[in-house]
N, C-alpha and C positions, 0 to 999 in steps of 0.2 A: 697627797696635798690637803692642808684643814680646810675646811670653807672660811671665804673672807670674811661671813657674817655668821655667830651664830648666837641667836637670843632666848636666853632661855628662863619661864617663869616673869616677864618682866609686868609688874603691877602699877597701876598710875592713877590716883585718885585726886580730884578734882571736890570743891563742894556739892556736894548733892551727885554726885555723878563719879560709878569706876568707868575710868578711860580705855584701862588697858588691864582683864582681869587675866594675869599670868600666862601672858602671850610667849610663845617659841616660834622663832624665825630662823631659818637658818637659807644662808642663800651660797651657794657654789661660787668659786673666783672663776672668771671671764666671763656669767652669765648672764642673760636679761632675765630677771626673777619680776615680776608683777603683782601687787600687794593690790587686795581686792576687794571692796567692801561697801553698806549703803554708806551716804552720807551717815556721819556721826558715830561709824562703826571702832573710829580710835585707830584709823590707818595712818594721819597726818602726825598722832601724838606720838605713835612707835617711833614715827622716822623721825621728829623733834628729838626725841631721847635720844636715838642712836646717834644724831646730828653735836648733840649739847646746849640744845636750847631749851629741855627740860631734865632732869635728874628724875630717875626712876624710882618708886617706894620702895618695890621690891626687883630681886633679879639677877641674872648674870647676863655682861655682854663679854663676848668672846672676840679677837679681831687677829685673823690668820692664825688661831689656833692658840692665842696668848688674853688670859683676861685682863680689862679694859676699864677703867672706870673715866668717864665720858661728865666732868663738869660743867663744861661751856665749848663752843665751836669752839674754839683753839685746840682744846685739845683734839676733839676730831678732825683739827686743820692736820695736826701731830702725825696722825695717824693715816692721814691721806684721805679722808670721806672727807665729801663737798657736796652742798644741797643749793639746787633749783629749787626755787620759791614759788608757788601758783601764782601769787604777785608779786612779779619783778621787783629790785630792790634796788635801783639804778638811777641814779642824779641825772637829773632830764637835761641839765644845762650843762653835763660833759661832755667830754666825747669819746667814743668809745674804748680809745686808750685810756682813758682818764680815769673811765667806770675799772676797767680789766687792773689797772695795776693799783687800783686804789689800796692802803693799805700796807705794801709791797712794792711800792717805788722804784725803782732803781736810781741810783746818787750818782752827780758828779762829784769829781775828789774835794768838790769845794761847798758841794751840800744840794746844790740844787736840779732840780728831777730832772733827767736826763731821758725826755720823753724821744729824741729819736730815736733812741736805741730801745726804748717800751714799744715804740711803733713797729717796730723791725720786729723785737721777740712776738709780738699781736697775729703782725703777716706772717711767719714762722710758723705760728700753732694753727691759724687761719689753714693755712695750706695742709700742714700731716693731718688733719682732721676733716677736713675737707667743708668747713664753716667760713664760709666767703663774706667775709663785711670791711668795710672800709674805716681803719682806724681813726681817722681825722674827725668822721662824721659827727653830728651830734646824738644822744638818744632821742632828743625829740623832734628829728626829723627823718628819725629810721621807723618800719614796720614793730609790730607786734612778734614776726613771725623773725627778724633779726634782732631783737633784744633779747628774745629767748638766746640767741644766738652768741649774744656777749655774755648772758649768763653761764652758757656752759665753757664759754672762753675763763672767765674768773676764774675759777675753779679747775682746770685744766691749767691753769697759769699757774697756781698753787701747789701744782703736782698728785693731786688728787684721784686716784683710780679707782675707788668706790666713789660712785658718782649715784646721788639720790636725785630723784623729778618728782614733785611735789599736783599732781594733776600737771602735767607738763602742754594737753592740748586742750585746758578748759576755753583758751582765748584766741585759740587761732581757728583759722581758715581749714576747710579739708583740704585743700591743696599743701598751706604750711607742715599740718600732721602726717601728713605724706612726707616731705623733708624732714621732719622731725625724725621717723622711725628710722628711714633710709640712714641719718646719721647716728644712731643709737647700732645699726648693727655695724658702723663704721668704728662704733668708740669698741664694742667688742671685738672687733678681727684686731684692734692696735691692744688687746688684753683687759679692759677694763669692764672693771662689774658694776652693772644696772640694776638697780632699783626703781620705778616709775609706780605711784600710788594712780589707780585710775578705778573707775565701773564703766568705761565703756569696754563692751568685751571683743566686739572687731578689731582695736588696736592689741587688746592683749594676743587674738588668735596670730596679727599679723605679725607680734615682732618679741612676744616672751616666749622665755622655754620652760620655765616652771612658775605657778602662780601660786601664792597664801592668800586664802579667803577669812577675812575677820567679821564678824557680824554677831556686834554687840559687844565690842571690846574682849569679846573671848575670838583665837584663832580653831576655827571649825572644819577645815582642809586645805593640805597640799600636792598641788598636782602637776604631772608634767602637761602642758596645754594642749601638745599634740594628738593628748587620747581623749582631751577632755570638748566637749561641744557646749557653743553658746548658751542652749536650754539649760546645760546640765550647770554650767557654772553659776547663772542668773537661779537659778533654784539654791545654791550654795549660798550664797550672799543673802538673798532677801528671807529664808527660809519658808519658799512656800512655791509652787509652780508660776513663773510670769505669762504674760501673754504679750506675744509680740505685735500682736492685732489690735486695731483700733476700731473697739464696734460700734457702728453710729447707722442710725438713722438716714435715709435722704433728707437734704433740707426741705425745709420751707418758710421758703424768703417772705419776707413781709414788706411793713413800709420802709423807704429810704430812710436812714440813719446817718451817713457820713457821703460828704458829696463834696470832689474834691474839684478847682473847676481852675485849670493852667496855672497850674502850680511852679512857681520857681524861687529856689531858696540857694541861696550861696553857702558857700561851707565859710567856716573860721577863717581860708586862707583868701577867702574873695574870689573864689571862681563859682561858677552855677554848677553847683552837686545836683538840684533837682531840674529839671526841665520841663516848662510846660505841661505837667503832670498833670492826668485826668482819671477819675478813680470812684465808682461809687461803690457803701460796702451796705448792705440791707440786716434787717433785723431778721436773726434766726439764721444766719448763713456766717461761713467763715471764710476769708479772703484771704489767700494767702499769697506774700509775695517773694518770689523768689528770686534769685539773683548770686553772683558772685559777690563775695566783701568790695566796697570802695565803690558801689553804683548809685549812690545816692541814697540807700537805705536807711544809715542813722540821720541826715539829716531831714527826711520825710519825715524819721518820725519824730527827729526834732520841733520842727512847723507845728507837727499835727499839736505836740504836748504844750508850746510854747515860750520852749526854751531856745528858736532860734527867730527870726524876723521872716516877715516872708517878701520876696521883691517883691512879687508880681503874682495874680491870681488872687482867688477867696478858699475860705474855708467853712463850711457848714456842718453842724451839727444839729440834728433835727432840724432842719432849715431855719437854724441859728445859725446865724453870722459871727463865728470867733476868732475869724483872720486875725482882729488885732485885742484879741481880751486877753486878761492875762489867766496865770495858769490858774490859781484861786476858782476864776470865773468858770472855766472851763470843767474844772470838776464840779464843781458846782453845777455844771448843765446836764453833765452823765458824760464825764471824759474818763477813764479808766486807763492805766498803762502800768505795762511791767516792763521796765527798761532793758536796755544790753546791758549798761552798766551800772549794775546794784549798787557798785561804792559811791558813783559821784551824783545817783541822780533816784535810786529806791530806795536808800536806807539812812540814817545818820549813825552812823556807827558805835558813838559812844554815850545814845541812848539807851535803853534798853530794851527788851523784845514789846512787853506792855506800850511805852511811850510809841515805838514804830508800826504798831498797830494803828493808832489813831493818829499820826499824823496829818491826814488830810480831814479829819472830823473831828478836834480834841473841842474845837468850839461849840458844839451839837450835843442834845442831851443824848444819850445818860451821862455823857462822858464831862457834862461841864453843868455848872449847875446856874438859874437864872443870877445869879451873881457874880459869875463868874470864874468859880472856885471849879477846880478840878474833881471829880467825882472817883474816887484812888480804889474803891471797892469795887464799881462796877467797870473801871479799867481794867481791874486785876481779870473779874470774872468774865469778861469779855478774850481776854488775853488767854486765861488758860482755854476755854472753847476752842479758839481756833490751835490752838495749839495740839490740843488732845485731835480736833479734826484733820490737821494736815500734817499728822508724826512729827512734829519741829522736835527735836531734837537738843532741852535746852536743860543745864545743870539746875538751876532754880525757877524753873517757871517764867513767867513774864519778867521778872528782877533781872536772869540775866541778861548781860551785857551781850548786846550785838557782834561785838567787835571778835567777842571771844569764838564764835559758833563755827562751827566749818562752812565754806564756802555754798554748798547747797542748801543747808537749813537754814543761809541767809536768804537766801531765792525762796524758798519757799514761805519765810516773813513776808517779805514783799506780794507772793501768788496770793496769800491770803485775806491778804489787808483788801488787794484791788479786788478780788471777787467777793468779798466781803461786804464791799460798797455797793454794789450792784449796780452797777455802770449800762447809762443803752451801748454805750461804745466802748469796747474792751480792746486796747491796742497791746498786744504781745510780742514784743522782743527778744527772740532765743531764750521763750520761757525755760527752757529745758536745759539749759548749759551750764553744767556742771553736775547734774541731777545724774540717780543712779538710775538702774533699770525699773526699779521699783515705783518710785517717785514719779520717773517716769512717765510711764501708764499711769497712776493716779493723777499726777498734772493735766494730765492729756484727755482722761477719761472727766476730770473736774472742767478742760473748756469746753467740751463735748455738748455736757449736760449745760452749761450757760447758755451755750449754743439753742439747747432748746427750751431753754426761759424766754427763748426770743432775743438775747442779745445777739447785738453786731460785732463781728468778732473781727481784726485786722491781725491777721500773723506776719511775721517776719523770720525768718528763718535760713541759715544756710545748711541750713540739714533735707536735701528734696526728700530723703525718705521722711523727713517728718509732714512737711508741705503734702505731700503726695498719701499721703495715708489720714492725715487729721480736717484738708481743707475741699470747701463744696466747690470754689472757684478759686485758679490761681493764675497770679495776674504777672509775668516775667519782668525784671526789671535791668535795665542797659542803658549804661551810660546818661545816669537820670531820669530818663522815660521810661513809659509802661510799652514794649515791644509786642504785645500781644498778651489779650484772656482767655481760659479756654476753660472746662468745667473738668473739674477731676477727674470724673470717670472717663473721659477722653483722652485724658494725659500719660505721658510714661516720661521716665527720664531722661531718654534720650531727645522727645520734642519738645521737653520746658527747658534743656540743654542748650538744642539748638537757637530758640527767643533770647533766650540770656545771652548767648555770645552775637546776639545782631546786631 
């Protein structure tokens, strides 16, 4: 039997930058194959190629053993491959039929969409696949962890059995990516072949059987996973030995810096997300809070940044009062944050890496000059710094375009700029989500060291081993309140476990 995928020599050049320098993929039919690599290493632009949302310089693509030339999705529609987006690509105001048959309709003889019978085919595929969602629903009042859900409904709607995932759990829950995998070897016992672009390498041990390592736009190994161990993979990708340890100092806590005093903030939907919340975080220590997704976490630290109202309670920064300042002010006092979500609230996307640099200081010399005028040299020179300091990953330096960059060397735009600023309070949101192993440890080894400049460090996290490894005190969070603090070294997973579900 040929392999469903085989790519060979494929070349991809971008300005200032090769994408993809004569990469060979080949992936077996029925298997979960895992595509490996740092951020920026040209994992997302392969599968774009193979997809048809970019043409290749160089190259041959092969498809069940017949060559391919792949212009745009249709024709990979043709051919049966369908891609999962890292961000979903779903009309918030349909419903889930609406999203799934979009395109593909199904007609009454008289023209117009014949959605019970789309509802029917929905619960049909819903069922042989074992992807439970409720047709009618809207997408914006389903989960994260079920519009993934209708994504791979599309595409399965389509008839598609080379099935691509794009980072498929940069946005979910580990409980979700738990579901996710269970159905990924659900779509291969019904014969169809996975491709899933990821670097975290627990999800590749738990559910691929052969992986390709790219790094640097050239492919540099592949393997079956089974003989291959976490160390040994993370050494393949970053090209150099990782460490899975996070070495730090004991703290030492100094003055109060955030002092949070019965906090309660209502979500979007008008119920209390936060309750009564009491919290202080000190300078030269990290606070970490953990918790399952939906306990009040983003809108804590919505309050804290000042993108949400607060009912009831104050807030203090340096024993400033910015309950009700706005966010301007608050940076301006030493407020510092890297959000959860980079698209709507760290970056403007269709600035450029230079201009998102300074957005929170373009008014401040060097960057502006006493007239007013923008200072475009020492933006640039400011720009390539941190750039060269934190690996970003960018075809023309500070010029280019945010929008263009992979999903982690956009987080890492954002890590830089907030540590940059030098904040007494540094509020981190799943700084790490998305991030490779590499990036990783340096993220984590960069809050360390802030850590002992004396900042105040507030993490958020649903990763305990990251909590559990990076933070001095960790504070559990349920059903809005703090359920208990306990100091790191006293903790294991099982008793910050137990807090969180009380």
């Amino acid at each position: 039997m040929p392999p469903a995928i085989e790519m060979s020599g494929i070349t991809k050049i971008f300005p200032g930058v090769v994408a993809n320098d004569g990469v060979d993929l080949r992936v077996e039919q029925g298997e979960i194959h895992a595509l490996l690599g740092e951020n920026g290493a040209g994992k997302s632009t392969l599968m774009s190629i193979l997809f048809g949302l970019y043409e290749a310089d160089g190259g041959i693509i092969r498809i069940r053993g017949e060559d391919a030339r792949i212009r745009n999705p249709n024709d990979a529609a043709a051919l049966h491959i369908g891609m999962v987006h890292q961000h979903f690509r779903l009309i918030h105001n349909f419903t889930v039929t609406e999203n799934i048959v979009l395109g593909r309709e199904p007609r009454m003889p008289w023209g117009n969409l014949d959605l019970r019978s789309a509802e029917k085919r929905v619960g049909e595929l819903s069922a042989i696949y074992g992807l439970s969602v409720n047709p009618k629903a809207k997408i914006e009042n389903i989960t994260v962890g079920m519009q993934q859900r209708v994504e791979i409904l599309k595409i399965l709607y389509r008839d598609a059995d080379i099935l691509i995932f794009d980072e498929p759990t940069a946005v979910l829950t580990p409980q979700e990516t738990d579901e996710l995998l269970l159905i990924f070897r659900r779509l291969k016992a019904e014969g169809k072949t996975i491709i899933f672009i990821t670097h975290k390498l627990k999800e590749i041990k738990a559910a691929a059987d052969r992986c390709t390592v790219l790094r640097r736009g050239k492919a540099v190994a592949a393997v079956d996973v089974a003989g291959a161990g976490e160390e040994e993979l993370a050494q393949m990708m970053v090209g150099r030995p990782v460490s899975f340890h996070i070495d730090k100092k004991p703290a030492g806590p100094g003055d109060l810096v955030l002092r949070i005093e019965n906090l309660t903030v209502e979500s979007s939907g008008g119920h209390a997300a936060v309750r009564s919340l009491n919290l202080e975080v000190r300078a030269g220590e990290i606070l970490g809070i953990a918790g399952v997704d939906g306990n009040g976490q983003g809108e804590l630290v919505a309050a804290l940044a000042g993108l949400l109202p607060v009912k009831e309670g104050r807030i203090f920064l340096r024993n400033r009062d910015i309950t009700r300042e706005s966010v301007r002010s608050r940076n301006e006092a030493g407020f510092g944050l890297v959000p959860e979500d980079r698209h709507r609230f760290g970056l403007v996307l269709d600035f450029r890496i230079d201009e998102n640099f300074i957005l929170k200081n373009f008014r401040s010399y060097p960057y502006s000059s006493s007239t007013g005028f923008l200072r475009f040299n020492d933006i640039a020179s400011h720009a390539e710094s941190l750039i060269e300091q934190f690996d970003i990953r960018s075809g023309r330096g500070g010029a280019t375009v945010t929008r263009s960059m992979s999903g982690g060397n956009q987080q890492k735009v954002i890590i830089a700029r907030e540590i940059d600023s030098s904040p007494a309070l540094l509020v981190v949101s799943q700084p790490t989500r998305g991030l490779d192993v590499g990036a990783i440890e340096y993220i984590h080894r960069r809050i360390v060291e802030e850590r002992d400049k004396g900042r105040a460090i507030l993490l958020v996290s649903f990763e305990l081993e990251e909590i559990l490894g990076l933070c001095d005190r960790i504070a559990a969070i349920s059903r809005g309140s703090i359920a208990g603090i306990v100091d790191a070294q006293d903790a294991d997973e099982r008793s910050i476990g137990a807090m969180m579900g009380s």
